[in-house]
VOROBA-379211 format. One record per residue (C-alpha): residue in three letters; y, x, z. Coordinates in steps of 0.5 Angstrom, whole numbers, plus 500, padded with zeros to 3 digits. Each point is the difference from the previous one (the first is absolute). Layout:
residues N
ALAYXZ;...
end
This chain:
residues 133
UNK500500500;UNK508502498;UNK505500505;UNK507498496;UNK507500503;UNK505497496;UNK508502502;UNK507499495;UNK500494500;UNK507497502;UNK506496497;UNK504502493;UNK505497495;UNK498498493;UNK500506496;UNK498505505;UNK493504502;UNK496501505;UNK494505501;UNK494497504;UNK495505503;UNK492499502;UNK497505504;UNK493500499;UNK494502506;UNK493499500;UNK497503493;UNK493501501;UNK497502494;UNK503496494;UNK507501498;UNK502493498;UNK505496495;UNK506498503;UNK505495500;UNK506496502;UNK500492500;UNK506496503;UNK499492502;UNK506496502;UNK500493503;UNK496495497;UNK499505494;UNK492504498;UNK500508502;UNK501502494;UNK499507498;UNK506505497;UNK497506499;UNK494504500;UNK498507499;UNK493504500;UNK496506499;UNK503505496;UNK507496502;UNK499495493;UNK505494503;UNK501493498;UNK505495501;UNK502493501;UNK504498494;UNK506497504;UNK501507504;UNK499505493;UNK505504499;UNK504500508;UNK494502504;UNK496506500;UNK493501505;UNK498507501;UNK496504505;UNK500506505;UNK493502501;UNK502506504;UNK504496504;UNK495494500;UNK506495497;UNK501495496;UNK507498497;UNK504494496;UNK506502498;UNK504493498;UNK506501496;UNK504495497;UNK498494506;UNK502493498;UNK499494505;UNK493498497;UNK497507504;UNK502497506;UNK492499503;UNK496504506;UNK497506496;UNK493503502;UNK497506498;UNK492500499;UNK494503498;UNK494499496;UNK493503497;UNK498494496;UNK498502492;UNK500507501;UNK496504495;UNK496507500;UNK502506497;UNK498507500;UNK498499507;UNK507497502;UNK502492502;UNK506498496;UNK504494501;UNK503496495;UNK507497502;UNK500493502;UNK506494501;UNK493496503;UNK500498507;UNK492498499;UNK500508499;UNK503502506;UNK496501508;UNK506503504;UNK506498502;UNK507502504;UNK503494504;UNK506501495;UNK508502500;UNK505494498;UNK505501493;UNK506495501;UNK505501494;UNK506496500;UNK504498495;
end
């Protein structure tokens, strides 16, 4: 099992950034595919951005182009950097982790990114996003 903290999260004007931080804990064995989702009231856990092995990335359509997912392996980290947020963003946003649909190589387990909740076991408690207008 993964431990995730998330921490960033906070209030913003419509056009601003903010950088999201997952410290992870508890790897075994596996490394994992990971991915931040965001649900906000009365809304489904949506999924915004994902990144596997090998740092291969995908996003959700409506975040393209403002945010970006990255990885610190050596300091144990996960990343969402949010630029140009806008009102819809607003949600609490959670860092997850998953080994659901991995495949062999060369001795290794890869990962495919995932904007999937289904494909993801380990969840942080989650950091509130408020944009205002």
């Amino acid at each position: 099992q993964v431990l995730l903290v998330e921490s960033g999260g906070g209030s913003v004007q419509a056009g601003g950034s903010l950088r999201l931080s997952c410290a992870v804990s508890g790897y075994t064995s596996h490394d994992y595919r990971m991915g931040w989702f965001r649900q906000a009231p009365g809304k489904e856990r949506e999924g915004v951005a994902s990144i596997g092995t090998d740092d291969s990335t995908d996003y959700a359509n409506s975040v393209k182009g403002r945010f970006t997912i990255s990885q610190d392996n050596a300091k144990n980290t996960l990343y969402l950097q949010m630029n140009g947020l806008k009102p819809e963003d607003t949600a609490m946003y959670y860092c997850a982790a998953g080994r659901q649909q991995s495949f062999t190589f060369g001795g290794r387990l890869y990962f495919l990114p995932s904007l999937s909740s289904e494909d993801y076991r380990d969840w942080g408690q989650g950091t509130q996003v408020t944009v205002s207008s």
